[in-house]
Backbone as JSON Lines, residues from 0, in Angstrom:
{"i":0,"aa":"X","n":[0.83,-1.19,0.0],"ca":[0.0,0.0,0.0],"c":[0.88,1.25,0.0]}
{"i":1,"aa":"X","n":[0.53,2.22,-1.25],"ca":[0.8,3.49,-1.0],"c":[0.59,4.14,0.56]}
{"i":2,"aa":"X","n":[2.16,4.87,0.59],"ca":[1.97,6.03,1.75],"c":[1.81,6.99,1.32]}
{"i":3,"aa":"X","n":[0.96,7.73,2.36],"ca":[-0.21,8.88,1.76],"c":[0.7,10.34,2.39]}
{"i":4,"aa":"X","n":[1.24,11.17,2.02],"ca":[2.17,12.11,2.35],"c":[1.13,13.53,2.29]}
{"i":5,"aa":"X","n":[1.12,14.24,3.34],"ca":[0.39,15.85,3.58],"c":[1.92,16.64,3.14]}
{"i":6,"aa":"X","n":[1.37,17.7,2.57],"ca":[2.26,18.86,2.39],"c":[1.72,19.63,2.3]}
{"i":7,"aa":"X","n":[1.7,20.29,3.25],"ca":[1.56,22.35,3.77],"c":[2.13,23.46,3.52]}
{"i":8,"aa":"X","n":[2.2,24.01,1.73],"ca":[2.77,25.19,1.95],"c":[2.19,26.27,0.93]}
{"i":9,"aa":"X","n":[2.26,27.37,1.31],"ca":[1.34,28.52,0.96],"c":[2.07,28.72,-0.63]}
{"i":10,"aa":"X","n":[3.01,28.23,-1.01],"ca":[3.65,28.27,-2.53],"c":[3.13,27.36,-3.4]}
{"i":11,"aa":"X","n":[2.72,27.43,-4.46],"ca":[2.12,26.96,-5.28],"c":[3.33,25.88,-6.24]}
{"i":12,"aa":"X","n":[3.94,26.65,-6.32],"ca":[5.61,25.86,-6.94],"c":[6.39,25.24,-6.07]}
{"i":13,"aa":"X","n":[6.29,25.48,-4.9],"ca":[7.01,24.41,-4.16],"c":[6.15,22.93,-3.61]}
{"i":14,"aa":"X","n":[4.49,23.46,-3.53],"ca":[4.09,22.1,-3.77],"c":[3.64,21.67,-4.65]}
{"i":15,"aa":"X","n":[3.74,21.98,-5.96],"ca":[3.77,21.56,-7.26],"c":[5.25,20.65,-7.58]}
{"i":16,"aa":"X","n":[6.19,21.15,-6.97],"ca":[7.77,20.54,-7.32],"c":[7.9,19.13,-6.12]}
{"i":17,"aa":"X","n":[7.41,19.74,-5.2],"ca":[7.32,18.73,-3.83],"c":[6.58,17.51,-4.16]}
{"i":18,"aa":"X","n":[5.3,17.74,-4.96],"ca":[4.45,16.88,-5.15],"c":[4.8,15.46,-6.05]}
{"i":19,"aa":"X","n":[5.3,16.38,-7.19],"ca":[5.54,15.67,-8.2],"c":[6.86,14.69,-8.37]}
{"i":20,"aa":"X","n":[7.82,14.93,-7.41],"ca":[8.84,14.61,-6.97],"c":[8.72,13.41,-5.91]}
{"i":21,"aa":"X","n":[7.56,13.71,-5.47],"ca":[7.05,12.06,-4.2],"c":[6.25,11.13,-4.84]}
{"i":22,"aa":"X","n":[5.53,12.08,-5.51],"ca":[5.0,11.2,-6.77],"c":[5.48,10.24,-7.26]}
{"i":23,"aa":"X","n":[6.76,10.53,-8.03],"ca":[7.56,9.74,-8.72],"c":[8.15,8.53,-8.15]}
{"i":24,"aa":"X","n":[8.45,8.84,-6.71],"ca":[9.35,8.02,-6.03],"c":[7.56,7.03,-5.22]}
{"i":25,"aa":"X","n":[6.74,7.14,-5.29],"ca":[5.63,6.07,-5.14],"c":[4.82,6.86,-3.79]}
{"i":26,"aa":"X","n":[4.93,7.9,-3.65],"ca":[3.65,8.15,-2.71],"c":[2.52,8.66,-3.0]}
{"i":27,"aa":"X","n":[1.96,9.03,-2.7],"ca":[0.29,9.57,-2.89],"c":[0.05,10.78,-1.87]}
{"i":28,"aa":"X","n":[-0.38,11.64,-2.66],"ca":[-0.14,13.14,-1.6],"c":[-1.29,13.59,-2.44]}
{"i":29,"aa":"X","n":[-1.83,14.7,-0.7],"ca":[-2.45,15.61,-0.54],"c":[-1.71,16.37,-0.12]}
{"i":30,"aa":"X","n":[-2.09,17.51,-0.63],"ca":[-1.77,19.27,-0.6],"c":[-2.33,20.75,0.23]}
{"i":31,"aa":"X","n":[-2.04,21.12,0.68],"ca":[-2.89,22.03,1.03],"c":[-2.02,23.68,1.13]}
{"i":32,"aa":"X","n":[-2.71,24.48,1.15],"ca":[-2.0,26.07,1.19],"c":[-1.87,26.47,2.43]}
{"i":33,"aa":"X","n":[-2.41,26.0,3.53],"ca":[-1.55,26.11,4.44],"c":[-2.59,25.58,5.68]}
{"i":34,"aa":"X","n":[-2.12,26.02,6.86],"ca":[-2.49,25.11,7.99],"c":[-3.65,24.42,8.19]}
{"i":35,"aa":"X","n":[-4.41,25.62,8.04],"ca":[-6.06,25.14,8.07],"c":[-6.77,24.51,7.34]}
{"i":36,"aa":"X","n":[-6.03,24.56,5.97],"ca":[-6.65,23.72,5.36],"c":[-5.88,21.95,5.27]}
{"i":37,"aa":"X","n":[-4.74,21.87,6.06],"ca":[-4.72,21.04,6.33],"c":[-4.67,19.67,7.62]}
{"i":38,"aa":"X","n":[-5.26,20.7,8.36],"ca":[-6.08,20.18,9.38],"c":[-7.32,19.65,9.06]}
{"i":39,"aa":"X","n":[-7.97,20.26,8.17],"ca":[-9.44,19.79,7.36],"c":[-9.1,18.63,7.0]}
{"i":40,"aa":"X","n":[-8.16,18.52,6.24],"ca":[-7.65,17.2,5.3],"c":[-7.55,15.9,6.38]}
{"i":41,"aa":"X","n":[-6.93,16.48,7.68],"ca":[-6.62,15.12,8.44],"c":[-7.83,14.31,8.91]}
{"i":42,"aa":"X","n":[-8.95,14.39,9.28],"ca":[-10.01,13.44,9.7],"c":[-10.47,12.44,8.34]}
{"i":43,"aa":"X","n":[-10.38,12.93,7.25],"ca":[-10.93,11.99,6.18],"c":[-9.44,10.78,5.38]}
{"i":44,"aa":"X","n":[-8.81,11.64,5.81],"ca":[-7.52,10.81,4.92],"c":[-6.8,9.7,6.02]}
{"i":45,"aa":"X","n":[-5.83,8.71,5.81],"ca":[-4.94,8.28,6.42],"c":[-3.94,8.61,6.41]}
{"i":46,"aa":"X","n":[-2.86,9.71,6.92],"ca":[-1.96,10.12,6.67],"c":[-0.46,9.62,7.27]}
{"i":47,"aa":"X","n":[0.61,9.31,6.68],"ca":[1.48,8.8,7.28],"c":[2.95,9.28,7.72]}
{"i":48,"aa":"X","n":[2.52,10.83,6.82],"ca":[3.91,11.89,7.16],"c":[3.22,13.64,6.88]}
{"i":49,"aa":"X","n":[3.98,14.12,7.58],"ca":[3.3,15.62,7.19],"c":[4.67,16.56,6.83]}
{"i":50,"aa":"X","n":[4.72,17.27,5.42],"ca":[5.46,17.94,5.41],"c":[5.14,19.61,5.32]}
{"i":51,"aa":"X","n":[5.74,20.47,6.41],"ca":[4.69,22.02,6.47],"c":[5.93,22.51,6.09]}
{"i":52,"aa":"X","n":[5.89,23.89,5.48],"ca":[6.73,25.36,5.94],"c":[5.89,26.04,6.99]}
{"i":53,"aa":"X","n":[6.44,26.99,7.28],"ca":[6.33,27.02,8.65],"c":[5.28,28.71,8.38]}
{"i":54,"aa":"X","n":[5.74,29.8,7.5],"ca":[5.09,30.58,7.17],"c":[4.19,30.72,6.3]}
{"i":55,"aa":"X","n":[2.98,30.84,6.97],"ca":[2.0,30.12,6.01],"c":[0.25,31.37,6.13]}
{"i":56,"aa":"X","n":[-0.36,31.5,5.82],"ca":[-1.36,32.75,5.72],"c":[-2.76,31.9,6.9]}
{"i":57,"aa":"X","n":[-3.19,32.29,7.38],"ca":[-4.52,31.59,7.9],"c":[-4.01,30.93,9.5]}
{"i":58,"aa":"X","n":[-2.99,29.81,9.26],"ca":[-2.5,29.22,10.3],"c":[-1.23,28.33,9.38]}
{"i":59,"aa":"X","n":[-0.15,29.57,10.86],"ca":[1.2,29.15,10.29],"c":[1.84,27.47,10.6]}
{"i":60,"aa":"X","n":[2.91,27.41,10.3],"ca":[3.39,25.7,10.36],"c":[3.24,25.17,11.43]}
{"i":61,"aa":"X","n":[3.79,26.57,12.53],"ca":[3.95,26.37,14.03],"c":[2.94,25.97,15.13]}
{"i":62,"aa":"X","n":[1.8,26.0,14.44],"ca":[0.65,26.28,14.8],"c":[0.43,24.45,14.19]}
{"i":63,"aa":"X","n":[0.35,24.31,13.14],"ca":[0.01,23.16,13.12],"c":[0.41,21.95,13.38]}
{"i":64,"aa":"X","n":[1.65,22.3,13.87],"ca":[2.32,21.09,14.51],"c":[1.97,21.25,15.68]}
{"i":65,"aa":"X","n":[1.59,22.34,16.68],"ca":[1.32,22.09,17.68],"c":[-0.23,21.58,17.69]}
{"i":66,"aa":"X","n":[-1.13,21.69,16.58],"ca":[-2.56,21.02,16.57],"c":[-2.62,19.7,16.58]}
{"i":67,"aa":"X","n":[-1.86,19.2,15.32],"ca":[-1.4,18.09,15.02],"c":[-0.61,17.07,16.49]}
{"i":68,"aa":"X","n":[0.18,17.9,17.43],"ca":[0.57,17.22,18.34],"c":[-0.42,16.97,19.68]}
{"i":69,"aa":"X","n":[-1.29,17.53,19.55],"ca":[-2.51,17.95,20.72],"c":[-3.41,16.99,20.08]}
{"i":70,"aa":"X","n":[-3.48,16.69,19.19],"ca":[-4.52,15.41,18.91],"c":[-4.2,13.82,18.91]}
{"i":71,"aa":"X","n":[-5.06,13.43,19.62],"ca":[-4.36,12.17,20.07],"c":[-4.44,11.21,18.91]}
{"i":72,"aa":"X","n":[-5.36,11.13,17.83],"ca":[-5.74,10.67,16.72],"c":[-4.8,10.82,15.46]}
{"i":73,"aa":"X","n":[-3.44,12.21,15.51],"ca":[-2.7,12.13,14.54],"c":[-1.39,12.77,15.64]}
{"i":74,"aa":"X","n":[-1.24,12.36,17.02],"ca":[0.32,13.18,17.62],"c":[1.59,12.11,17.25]}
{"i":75,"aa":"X","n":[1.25,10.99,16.49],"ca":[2.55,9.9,16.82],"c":[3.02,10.28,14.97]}
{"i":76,"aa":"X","n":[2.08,11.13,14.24],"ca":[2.46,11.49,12.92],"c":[3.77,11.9,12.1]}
{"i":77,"aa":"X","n":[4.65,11.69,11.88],"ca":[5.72,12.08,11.59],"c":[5.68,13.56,11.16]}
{"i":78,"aa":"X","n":[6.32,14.71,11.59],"ca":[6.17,15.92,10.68],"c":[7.5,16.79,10.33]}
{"i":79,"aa":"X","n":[7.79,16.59,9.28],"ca":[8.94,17.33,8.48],"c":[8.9,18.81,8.34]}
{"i":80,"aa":"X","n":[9.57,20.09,8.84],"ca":[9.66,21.48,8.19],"c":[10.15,21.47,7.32]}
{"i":81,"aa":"X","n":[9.77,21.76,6.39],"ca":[10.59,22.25,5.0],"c":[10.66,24.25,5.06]}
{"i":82,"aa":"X","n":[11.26,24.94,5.42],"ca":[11.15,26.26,5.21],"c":[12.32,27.01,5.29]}
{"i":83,"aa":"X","n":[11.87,28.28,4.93],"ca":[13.44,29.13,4.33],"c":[14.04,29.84,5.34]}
{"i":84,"aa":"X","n":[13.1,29.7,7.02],"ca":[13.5,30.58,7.87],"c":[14.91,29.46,8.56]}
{"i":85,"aa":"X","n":[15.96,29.91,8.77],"ca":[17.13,29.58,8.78],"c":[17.5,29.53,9.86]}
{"i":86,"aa":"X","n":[17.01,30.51,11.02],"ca":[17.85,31.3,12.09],"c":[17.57,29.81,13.2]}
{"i":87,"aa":"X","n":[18.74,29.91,13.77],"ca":[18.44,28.59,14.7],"c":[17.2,28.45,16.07]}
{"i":88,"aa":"X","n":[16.93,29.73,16.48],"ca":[15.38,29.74,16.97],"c":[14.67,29.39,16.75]}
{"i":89,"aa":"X","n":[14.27,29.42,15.38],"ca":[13.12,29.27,14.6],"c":[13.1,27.92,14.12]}
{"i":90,"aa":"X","n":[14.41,27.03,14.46],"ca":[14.44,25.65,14.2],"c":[14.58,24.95,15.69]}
{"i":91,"aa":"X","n":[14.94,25.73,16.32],"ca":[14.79,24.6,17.97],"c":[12.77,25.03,18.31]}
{"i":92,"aa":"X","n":[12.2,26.12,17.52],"ca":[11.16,26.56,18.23],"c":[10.18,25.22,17.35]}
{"i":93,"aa":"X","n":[10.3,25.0,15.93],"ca":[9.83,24.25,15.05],"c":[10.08,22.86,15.7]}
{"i":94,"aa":"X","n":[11.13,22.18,16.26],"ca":[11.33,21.28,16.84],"c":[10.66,20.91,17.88]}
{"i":95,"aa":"X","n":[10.59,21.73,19.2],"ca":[9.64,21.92,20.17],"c":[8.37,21.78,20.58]}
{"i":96,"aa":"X","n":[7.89,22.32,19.07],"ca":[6.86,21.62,18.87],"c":[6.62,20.49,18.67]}
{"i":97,"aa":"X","n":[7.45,20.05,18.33],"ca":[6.76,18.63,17.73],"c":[7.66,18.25,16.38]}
{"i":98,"aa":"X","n":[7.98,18.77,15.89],"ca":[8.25,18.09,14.41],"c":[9.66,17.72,14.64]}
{"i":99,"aa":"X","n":[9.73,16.37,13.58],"ca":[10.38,15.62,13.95],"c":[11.84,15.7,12.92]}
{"i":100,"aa":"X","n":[11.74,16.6,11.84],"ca":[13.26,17.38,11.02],"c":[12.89,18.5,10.51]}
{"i":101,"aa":"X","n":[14.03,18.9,10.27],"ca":[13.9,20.67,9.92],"c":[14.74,20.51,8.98]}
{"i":102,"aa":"X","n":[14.15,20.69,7.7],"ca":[14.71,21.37,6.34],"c":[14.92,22.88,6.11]}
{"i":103,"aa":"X","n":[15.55,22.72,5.46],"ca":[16.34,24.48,4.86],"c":[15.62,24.58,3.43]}
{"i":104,"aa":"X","n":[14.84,25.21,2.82],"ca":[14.78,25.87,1.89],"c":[16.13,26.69,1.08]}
{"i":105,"aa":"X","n":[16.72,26.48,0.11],"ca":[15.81,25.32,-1.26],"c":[16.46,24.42,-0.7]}
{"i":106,"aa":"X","n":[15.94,23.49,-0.83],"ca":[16.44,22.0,-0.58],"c":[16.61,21.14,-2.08]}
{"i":107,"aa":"X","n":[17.3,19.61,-1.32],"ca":[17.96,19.02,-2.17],"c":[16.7,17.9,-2.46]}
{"i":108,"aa":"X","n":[16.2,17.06,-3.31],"ca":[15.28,16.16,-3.5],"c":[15.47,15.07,-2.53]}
{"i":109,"aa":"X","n":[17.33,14.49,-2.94],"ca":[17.59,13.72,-2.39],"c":[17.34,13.35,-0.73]}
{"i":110,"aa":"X","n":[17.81,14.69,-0.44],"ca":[17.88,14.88,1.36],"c":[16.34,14.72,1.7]}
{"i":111,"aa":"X","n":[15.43,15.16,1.02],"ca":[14.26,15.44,1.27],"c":[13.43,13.79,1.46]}
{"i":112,"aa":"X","n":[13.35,13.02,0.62],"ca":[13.31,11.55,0.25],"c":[14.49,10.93,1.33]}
{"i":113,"aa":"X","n":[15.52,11.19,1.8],"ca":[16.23,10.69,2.93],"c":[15.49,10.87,4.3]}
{"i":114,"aa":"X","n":[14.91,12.13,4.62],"ca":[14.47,12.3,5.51],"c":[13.32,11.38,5.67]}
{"i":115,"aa":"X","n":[12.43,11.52,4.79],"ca":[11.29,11.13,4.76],"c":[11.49,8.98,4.89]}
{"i":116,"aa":"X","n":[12.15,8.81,4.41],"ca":[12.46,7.31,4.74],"c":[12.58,7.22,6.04]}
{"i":117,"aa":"X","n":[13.38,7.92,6.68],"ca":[13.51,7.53,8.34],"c":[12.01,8.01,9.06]}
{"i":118,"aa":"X","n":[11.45,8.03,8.6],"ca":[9.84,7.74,9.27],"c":[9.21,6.71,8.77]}
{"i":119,"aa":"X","n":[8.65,6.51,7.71],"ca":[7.87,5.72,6.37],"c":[9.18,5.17,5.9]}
{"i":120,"aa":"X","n":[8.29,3.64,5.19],"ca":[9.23,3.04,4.52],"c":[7.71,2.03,3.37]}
C-alpha cells in the first residue's frame, strides 16, 4: 500500500515541485496552502507523514504542529519542516513543537526523500 504524504505550503511551486517529486518516487499526496486547510484534510484521509513550511497565511506551520501534536488521533504522525527561515530559533522553536526534522529551503530532492524514509518506509 501506498503512503499517503500531507504537504503544507502557501507556494504553489514548491508544492507543485514537492508533489511531483514524491510522486515519482511512489507516494500519494495531498496538498494544502496552508495550515487550516490542512487540518481539514486530516479526519478523512490516512496520513502517514506531514510535510509544512512554517510561514503560512490563515494558520502558520507552528501552529500546526502544535494542533497536530494535541490530537491524540494524529500526535505519533511524523512531521517534516521544509522552510526558508534559517535562524536557529526558529528551528529549535519548530522542533519543540513537535516536528520531527527541519529542512532548509531550497532543498535538495535527495535529502528530502532521505528524511522522509527515516519515518515511512
Amino acid at each position: 500500500m501506498r503512503k499517503k504524504i500531507l504537504i503544507a505550503d502557501d507556494s504553489p511551486t514548491i508544492r507543485k515541485f514537492v508533489t511531483l517529486s514524491l510522486k515519482m518516487n511512489g507516494f500519494d499526496i495531498l496538498s494544502a496552502s496552508d495550515g487550516m486547510e490542512a487540518l481539514e484534510l486530516l479526519p478523512s484521509n490516512k496520513i502517514d507523514l506531514i510535510i509544512t513550511d512554517l510561514n503560512m497565511p490563515n494558520l502558520d506551520g507552528f501552529e500546526l504542529i502544535k494542533s497536530v501534536r494535541e490530537n491524540e488521533n494524529y500526535r505519533e504522525v511524523p512531521i517534516i519542516i521544509l522552510s526558508s527561515l534559517d535562524r536557529k530559533d526558529d528551528i529549535q522553536r519548530g522542533l519543540n513543537y513537535g516536528a520531527d526534522s527541519y529542512l532548509i529551503k531550497p532543498f535538495n530532492q535527495k535529502i528530502v526523500l532521505y528524511e522522509i524514509s527515516k519515518y515511512i518506509n
